[in-house]
VOBA-1610 file (N, C-alpha, C; in pm, whole numbers, padded with zeros to 5 digits, always signed):
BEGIN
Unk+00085-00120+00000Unk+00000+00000+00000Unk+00088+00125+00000Unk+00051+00210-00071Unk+00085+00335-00087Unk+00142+00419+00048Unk+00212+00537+00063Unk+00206+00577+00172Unk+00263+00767+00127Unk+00161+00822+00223Unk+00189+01001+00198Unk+00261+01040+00247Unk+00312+01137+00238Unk+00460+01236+00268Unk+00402+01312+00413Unk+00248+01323+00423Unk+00238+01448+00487Unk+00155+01352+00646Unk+00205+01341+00758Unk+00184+01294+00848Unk+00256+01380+01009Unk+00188+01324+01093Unk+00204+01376+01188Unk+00241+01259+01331Unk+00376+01248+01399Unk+00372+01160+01510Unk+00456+01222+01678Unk+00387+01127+01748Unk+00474+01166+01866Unk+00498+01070+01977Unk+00611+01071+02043Unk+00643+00934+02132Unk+00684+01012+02256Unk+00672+00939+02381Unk+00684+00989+02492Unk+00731+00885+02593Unk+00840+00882+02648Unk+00909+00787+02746Unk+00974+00929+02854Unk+00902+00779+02983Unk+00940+00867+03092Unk+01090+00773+03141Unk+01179+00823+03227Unk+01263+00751+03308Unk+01290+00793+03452Unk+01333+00703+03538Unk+01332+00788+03697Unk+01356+00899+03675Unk+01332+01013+03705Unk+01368+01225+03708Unk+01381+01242+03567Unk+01323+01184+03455Unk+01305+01239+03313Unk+01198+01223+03220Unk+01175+01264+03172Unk+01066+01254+03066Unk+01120+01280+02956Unk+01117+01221+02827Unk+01126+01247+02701Unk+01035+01223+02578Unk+01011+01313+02503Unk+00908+01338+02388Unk+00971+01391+02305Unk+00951+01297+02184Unk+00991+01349+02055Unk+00872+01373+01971Unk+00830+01466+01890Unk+00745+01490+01776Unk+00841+01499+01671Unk+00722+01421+01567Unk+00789+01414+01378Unk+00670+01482+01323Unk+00723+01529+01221Unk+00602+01606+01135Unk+00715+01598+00966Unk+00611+01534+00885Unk+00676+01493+00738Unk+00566+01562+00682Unk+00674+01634+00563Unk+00597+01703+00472Unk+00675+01672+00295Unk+00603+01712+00206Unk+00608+01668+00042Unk+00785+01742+00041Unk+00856+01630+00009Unk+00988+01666-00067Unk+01038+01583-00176Unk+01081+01616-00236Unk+01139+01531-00416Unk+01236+01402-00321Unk+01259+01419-00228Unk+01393+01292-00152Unk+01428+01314-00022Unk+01446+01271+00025Unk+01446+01279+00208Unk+01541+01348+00252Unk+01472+01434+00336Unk+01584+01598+00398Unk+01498+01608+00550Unk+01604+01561+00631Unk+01578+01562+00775Unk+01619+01685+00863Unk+01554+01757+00936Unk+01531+01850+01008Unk+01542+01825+01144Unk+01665+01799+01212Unk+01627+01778+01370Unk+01672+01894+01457Unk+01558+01903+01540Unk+01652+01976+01668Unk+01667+01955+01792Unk+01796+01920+01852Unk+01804+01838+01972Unk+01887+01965+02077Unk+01804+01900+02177Unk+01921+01972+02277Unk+02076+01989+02311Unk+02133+02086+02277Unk+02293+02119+02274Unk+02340+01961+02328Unk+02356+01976+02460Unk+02396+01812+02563Unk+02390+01649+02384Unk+02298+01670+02368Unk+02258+01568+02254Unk+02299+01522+02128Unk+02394+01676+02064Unk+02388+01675+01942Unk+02465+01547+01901Unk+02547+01526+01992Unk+02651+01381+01972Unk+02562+01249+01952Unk+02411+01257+01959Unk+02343+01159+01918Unk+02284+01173+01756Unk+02294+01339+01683Unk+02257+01328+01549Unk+02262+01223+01444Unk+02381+01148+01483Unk+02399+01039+01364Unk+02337+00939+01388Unk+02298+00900+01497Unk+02245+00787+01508Unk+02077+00794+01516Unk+02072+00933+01538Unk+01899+00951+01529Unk+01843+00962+01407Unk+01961+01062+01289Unk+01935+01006+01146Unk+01921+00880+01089Unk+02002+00772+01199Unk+01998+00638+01105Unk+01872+00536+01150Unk+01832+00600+01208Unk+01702+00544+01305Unk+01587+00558+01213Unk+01544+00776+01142Unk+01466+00769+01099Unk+01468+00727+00959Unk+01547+00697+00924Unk+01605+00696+00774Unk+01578+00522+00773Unk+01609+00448+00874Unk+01543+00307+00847Unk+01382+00278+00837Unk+01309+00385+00846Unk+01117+00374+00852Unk+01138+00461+00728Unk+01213+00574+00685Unk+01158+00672+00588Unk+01238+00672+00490Unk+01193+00719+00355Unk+01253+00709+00224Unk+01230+00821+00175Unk+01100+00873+00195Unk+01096+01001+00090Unk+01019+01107+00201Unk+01028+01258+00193Unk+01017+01357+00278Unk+01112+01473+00352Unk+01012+01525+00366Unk+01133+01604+00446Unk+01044+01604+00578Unk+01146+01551+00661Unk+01100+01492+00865Unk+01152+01596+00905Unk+01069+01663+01009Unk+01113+01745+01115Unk+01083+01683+01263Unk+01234+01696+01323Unk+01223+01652+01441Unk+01252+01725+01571Unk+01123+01746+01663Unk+01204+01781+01807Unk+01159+01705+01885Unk+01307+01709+01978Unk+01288+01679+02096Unk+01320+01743+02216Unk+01267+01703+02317Unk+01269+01789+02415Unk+01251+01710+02545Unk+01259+01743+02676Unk+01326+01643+02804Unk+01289+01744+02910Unk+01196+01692+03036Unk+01128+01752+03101Unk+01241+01681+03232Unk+01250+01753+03361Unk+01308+01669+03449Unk+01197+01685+03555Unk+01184+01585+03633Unk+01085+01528+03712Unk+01126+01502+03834Unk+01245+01511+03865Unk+01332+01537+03996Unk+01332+01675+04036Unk+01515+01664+04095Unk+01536+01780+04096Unk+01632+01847+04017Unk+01624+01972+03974Unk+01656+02029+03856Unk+01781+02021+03824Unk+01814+01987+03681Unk+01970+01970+03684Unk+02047+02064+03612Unk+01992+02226+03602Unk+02099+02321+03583Unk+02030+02407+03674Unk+02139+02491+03696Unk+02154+02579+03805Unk+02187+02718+03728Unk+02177+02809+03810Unk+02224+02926+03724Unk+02355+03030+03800Unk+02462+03084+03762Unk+02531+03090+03862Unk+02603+03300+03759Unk+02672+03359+03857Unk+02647+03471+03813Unk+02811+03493+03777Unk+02840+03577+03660Unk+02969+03589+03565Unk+03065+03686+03685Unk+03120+03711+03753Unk+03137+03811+03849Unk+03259+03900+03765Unk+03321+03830+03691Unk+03456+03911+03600Unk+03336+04011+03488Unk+03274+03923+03414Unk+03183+04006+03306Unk+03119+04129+03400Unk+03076+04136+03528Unk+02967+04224+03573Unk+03087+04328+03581Unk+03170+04316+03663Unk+03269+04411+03653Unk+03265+04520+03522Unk+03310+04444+03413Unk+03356+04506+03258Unk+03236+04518+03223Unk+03097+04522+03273Unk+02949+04570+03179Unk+02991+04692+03311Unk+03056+04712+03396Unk+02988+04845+03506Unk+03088+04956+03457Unk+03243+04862+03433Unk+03304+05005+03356Unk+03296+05024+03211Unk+03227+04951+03153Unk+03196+05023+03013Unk+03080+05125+03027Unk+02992+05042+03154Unk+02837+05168+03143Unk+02944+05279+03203Unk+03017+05244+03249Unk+03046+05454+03360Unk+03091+05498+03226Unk+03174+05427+03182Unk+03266+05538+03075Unk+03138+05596+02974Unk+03060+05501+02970Unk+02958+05584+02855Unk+02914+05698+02911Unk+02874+05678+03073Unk+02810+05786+03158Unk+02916+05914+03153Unk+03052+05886+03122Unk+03100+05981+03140Unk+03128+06087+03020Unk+03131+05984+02929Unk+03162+06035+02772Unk+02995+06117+02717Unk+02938+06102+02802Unk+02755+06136+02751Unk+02749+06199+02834Unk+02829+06225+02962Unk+02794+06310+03057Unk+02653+06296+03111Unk+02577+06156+03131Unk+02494+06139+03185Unk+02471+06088+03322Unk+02370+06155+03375Unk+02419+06192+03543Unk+02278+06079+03584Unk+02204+05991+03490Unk+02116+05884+03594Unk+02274+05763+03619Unk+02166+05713+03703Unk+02255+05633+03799Unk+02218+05501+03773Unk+02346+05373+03757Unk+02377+05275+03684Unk+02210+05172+03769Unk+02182+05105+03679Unk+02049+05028+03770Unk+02045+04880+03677Unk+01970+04828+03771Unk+01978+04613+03733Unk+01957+04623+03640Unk+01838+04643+03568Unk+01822+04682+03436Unk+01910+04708+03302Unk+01998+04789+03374Unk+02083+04809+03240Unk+02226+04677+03228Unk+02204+04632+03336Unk+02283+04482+03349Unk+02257+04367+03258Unk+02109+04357+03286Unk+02000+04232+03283Unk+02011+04275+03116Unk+02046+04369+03076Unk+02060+04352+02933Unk+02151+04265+02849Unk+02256+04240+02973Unk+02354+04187+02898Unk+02355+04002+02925Unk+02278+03934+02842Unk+02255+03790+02821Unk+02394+03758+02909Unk+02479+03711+02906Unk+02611+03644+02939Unk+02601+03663+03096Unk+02586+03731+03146Unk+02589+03759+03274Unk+02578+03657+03367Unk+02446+03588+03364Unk+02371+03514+03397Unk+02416+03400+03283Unk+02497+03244+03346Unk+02520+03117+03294Unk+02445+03029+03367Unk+02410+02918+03245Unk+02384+02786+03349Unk+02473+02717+03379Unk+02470+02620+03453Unk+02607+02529+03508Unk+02504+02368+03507Unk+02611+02313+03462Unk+02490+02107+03472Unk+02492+02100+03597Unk+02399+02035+03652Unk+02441+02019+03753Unk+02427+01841+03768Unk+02457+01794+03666Unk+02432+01609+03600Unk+02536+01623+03515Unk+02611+01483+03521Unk+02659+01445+03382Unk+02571+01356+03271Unk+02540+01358+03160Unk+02428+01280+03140Unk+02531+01151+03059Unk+02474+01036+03033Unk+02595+00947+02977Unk+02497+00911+02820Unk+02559+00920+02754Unk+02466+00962+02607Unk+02408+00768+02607Unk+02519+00633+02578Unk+02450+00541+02597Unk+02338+00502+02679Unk+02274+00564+02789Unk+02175+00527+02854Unk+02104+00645+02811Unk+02127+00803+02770Unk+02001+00839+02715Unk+01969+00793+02557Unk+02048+00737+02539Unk+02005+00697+02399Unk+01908+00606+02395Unk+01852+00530+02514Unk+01787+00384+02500Unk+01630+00469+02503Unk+01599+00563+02594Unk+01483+00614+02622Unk+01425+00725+02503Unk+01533+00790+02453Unk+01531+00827+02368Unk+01481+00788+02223Unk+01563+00681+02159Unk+01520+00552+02066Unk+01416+00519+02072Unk+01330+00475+02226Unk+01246+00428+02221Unk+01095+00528+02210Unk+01140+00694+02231Unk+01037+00803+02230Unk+01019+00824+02071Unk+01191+00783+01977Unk+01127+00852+01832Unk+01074+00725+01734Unk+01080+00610+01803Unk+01027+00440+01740Unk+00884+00473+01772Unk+00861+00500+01890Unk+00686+00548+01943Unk+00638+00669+01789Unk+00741+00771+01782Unk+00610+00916+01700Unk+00640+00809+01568Unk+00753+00735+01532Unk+00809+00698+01411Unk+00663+00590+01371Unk+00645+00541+01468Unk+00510+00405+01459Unk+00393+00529+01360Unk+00380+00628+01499Unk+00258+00672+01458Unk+00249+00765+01326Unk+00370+00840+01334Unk+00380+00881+01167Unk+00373+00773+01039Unk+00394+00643+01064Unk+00391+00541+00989Unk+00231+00531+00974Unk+00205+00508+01075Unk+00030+00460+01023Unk-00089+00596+00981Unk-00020+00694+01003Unk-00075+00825+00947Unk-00061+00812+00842Unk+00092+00777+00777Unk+00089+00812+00600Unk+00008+00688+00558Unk+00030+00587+00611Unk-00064+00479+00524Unk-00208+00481+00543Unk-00251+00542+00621Unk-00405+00588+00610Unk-00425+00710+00518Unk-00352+00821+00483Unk-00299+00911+00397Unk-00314+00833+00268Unk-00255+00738+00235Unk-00207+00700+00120Unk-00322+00599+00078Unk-00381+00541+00169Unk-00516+00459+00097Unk-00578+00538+00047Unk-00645+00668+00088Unk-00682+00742+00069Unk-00674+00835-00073Unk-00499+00829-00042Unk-00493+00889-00206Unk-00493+00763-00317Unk-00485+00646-00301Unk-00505+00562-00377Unk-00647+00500-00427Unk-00682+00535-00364Unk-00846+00569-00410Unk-00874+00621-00555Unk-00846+00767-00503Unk-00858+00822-00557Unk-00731+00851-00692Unk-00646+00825-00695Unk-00559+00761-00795Unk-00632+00662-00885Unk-00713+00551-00831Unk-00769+00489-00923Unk-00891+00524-00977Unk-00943+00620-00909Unk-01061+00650-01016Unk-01030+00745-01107Unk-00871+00861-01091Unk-00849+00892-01243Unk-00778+00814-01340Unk-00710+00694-01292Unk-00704+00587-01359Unk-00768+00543-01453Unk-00857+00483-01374Unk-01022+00463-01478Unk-01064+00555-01540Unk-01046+00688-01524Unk-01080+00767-01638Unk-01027+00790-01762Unk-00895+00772-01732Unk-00800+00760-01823Unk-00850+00651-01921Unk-00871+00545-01872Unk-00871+00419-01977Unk-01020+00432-02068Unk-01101+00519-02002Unk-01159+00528-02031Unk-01186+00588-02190Unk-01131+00676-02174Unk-01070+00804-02301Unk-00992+00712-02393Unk-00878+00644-02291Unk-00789+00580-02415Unk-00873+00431-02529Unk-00978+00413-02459Unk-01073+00336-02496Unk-01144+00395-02627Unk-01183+00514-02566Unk-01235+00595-02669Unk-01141+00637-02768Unk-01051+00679-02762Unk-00950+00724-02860Unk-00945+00568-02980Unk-00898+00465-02896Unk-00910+00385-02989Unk-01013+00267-03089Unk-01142+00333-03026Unk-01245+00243-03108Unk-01250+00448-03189Unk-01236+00566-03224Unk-01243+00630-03305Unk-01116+00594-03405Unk-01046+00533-03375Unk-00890+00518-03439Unk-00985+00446-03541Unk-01009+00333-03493Unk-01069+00175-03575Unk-01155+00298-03709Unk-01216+00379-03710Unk-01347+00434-03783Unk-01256+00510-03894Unk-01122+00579-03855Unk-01050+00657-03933Unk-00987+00625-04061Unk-00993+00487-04119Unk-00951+00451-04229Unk-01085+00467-04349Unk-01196+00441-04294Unk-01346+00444-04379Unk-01329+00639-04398Unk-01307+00696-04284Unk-01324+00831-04323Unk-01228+00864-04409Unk-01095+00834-04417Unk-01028+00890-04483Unk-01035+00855-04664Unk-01084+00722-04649Unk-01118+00643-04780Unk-01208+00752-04847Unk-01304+00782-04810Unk-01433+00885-04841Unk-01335+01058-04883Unk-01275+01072-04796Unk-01216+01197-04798Unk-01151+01193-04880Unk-01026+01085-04940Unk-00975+01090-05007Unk-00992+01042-05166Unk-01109+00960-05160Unk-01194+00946-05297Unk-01241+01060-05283Unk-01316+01109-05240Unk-01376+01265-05267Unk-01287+01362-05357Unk-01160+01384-05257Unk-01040+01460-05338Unk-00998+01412-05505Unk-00960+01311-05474Unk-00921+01258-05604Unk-01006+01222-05733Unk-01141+01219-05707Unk-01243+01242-05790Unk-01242+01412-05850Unk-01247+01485-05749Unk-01257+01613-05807Unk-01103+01647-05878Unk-01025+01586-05850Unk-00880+01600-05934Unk-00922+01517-06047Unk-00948+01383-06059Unk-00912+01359-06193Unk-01064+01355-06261Unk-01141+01454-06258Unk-01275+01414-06296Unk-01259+01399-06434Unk-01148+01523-06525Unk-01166+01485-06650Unk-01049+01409-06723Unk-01025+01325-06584Unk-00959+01233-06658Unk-00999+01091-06696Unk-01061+01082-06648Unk-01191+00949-06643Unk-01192+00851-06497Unk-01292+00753-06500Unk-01297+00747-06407Unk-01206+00699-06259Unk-01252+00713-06139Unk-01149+00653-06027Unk-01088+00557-06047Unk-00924+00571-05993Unk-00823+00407-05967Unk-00844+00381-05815Unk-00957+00290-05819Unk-00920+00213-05706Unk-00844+00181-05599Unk-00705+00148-05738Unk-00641+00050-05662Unk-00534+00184-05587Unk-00538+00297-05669Unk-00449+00416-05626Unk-00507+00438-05498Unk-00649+00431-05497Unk-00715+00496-05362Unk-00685+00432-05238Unk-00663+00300-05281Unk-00627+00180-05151Unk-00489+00236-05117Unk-00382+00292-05233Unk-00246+00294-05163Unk-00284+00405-05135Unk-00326+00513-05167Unk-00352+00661-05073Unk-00409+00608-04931Unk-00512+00527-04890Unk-00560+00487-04771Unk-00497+00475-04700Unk-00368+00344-04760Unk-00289+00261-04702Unk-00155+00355-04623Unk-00139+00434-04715Unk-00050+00496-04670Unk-00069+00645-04552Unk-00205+00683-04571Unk-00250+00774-04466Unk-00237+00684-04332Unk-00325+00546-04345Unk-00335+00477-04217Unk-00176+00439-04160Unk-00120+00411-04238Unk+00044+00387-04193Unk+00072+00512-04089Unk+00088+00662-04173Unk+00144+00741-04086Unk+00079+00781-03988Unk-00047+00774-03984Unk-00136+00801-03873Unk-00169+00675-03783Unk-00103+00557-03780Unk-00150+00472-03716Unk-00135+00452-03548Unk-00204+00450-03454Unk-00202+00531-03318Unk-00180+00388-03244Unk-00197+00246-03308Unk-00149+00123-03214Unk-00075+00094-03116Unk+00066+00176-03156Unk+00228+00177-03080Unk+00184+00253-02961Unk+00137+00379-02979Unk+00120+00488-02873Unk+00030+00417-02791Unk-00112+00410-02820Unk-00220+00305-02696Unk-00190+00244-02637Unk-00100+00103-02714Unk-00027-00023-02623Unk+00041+00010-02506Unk+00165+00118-02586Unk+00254+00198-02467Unk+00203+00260-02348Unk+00069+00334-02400Unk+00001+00429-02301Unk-00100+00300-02207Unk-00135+00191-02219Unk-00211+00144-02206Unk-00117+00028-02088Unk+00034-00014-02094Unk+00145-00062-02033Unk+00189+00010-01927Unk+00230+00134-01938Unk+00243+00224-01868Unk+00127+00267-01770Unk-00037+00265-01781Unk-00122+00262-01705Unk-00079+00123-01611Unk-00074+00044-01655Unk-00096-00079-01563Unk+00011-00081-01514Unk+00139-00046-01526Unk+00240-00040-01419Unk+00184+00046-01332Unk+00145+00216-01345Unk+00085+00276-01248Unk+00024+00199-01124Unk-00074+00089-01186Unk-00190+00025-01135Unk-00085-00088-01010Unk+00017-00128-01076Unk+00064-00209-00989Unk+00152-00121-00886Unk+00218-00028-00947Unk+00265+00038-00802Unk+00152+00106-00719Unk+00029+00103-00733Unk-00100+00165-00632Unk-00070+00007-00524Unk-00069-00078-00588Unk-00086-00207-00500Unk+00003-00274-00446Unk+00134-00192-00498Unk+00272-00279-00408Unk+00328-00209-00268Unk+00458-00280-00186Unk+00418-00203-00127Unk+00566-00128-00105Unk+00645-00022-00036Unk+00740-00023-00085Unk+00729+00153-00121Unk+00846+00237-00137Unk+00815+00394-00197Unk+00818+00357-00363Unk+00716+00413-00338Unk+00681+00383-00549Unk+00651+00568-00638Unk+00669+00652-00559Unk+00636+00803-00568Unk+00714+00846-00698Unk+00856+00796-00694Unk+00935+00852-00821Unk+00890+00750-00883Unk+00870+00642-00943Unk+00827+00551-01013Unk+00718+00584-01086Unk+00638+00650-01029Unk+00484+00677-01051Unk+00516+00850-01130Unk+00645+00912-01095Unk+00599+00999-01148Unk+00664+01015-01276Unk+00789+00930-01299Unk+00837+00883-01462Unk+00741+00789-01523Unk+00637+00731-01491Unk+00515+00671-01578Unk+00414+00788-01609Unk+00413+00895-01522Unk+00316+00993-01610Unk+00416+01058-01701Unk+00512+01096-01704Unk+00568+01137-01752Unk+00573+01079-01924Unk+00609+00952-01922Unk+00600+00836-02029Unk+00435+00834-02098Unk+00328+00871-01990Unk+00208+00855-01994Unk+00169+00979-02150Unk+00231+01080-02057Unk+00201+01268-02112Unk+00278+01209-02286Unk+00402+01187-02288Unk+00444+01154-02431Unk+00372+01074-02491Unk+00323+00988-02477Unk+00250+00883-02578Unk+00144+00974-02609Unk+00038+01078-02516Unk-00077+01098-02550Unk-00044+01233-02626Unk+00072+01284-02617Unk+00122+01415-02719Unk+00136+01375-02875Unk+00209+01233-02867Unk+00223+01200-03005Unk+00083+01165-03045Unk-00012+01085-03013Unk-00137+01043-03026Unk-00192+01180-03069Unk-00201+01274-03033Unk-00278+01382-03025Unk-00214+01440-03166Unk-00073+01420-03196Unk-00026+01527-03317Unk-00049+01412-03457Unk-00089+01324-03394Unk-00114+01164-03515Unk-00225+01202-03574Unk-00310+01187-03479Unk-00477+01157-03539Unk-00531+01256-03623Unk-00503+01375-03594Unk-00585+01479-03719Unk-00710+01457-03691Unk-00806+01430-03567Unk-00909+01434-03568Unk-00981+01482-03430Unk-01058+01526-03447Unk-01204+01634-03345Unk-01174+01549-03264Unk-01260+01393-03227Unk-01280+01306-03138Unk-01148+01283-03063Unk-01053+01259-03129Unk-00956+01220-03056Unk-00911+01314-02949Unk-00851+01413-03032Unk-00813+01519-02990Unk-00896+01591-02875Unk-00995+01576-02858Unk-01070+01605-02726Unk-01066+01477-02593Unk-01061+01392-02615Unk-01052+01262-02579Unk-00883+01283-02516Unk-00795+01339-02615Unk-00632+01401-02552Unk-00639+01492-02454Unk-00702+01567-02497Unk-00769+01690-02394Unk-00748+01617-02206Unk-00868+01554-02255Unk-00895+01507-02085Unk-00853+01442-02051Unk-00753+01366-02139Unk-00625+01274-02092Unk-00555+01353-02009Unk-00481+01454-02086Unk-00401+01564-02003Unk-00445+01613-01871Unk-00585+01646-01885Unk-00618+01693-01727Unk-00611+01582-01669Unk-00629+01454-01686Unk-00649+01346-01570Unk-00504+01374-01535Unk-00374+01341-01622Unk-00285+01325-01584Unk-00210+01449-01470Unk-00263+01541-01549Unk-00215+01674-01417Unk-00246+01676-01325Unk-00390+01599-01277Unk-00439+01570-01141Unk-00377+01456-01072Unk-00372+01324-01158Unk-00244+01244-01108Unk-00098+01313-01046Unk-00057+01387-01142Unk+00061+01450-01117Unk+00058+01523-00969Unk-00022+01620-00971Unk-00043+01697-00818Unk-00060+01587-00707Unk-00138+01476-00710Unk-00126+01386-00598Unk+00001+01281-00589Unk+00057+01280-00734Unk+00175+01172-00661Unk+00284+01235-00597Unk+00283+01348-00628Unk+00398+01443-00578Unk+00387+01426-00419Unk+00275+01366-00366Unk+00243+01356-00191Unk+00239+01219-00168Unk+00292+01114-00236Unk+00337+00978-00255Unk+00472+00953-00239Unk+00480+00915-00086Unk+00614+00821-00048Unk+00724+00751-00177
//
């Protein structure tokens, strides 16, 4: 079964004094481009959290956070720069003095300066044991983003097959008007050639058969249908396999759009050519939904 790009998951593991929750959120990308953001302490787990989601996902772009609640007691502290406060009090005087401004230095104009104020750990954390609780918070959103896109993706496979069926529908039509186009042209082209050789006496037959023969040759639309008609049913089997089939599906419309261009510049005729028409729109509507196909 099919599966969509655009899903939503989240996993949550607690441990003695921790809590951890990861959320995923996948959205439509041409090939998989991962987005994480982990807490500073963590980043030394990036590679292995890529290889985690990258074993469930193939196509998207995943955004990941996580984030870690403590449930004890708190493990940073905040502790105060005493060298920096110094050098923020004689840079404010000198300004006071160079501005000749006579208010008087206040917390405020401190509290401006971020650095002041550090945290300190007050834990060492050991990355192999947060890695286990961890693993097991982004396997939890990873589950549930999994069964989001494949409820996503039945969904669009649905509906994939009923412009499917429309398609065949047309190409159905295109080719029982194909079958009718040799009688018309026979007529059209005795017509012509009567009024050319009227005073020459009467019609050659057998000329009219190779004029036929040879219109139906260059106009003959068999190759293109078969192709267009092969190419549907691969579509049909990647709706039903299971597996990322998204680029697959979108070099068969692609293959799809050429056969029905040449078909369309072949036939020289009303019916068809409208019948091409709504080929094209089916396929552009295909197109916009596989682009959200895993």
């Amino acid at each position: 079964m099919i599966k969509s790009m655009t899903a939503y998951g989240r996993g949550e593991v607690e441990t003695p004094g921790q809590k951890w929750v990861v959320e995923l959120r996948s959205l439509n990308h041409r090939f998989l481009e991962l987005s994480l953001n982990l807490p500073k302490r963590l980043w030394a787990l990036e590679d292995q959290v890529r290889k985690l989601i990258k074993s469930r996902i193939s196509r998207g772009r995943v955004e990941m956070q996580l984030s870690w609640e403590s449930l004890g007691e708190k493990s940073l502290t905040l502790r105060l720069d005493q060298g920096l406060v110094r050098e923020v009090q004689a840079v404010l005087a000198d300004l006071q003095a160079a501005g000749e401004i006579e208010e008087p230095l206040r917390l405020d104009h401190f509290l401006r300066f971020a650095d002041l104020l550090v945290t300190k750990e007050g834990e060492i954390w050991e990355l192999e044991e947060i890695w286990e609780p961890v693993s097991q918070a982004i396997s939890q959103a990873l589950e549930i983003l999994d069964q989001m896109r494949l409820t996503e993706g039945a969904a669009l496979a649905a509906d994939l097959a009923g412009h499917l069926e429309a398609l065949r529908r047309e190409s159905g039509r295109i080719a029982e008007q194909a079958a009718l186009l040799p009688e018309q042209w026979r007529e059209k082209i005795g017509a012509r050639l009567a009024e050319i050789l009227q005073e020459a006496g009467p019609l050659d037959e057998s000329r009219l058969a190779q004029e036929v023969a040879l219109m139906a040759e260059r106009r003959d639309l068999s190759e293109e249908l078969a192709r267009l008609e092969s190419h549907v049913s691969q579509f049909q089997q990647a709706l039903e396999s299971e597996g990322p089939v998204g680029r697959k599906m979108e070099f068969l419309l692609q293959e799809m759009l050429r056969e029905v261009n040449t078909i369309g510049s072949k036939a020289g005729d009303l019916v068809i050519s409208q019948a091409v028409l709504e080929i094209k729109g089916t396929l552009e509507r295909l197109r916009e939904q596989v682009q959200n196909i895993e």
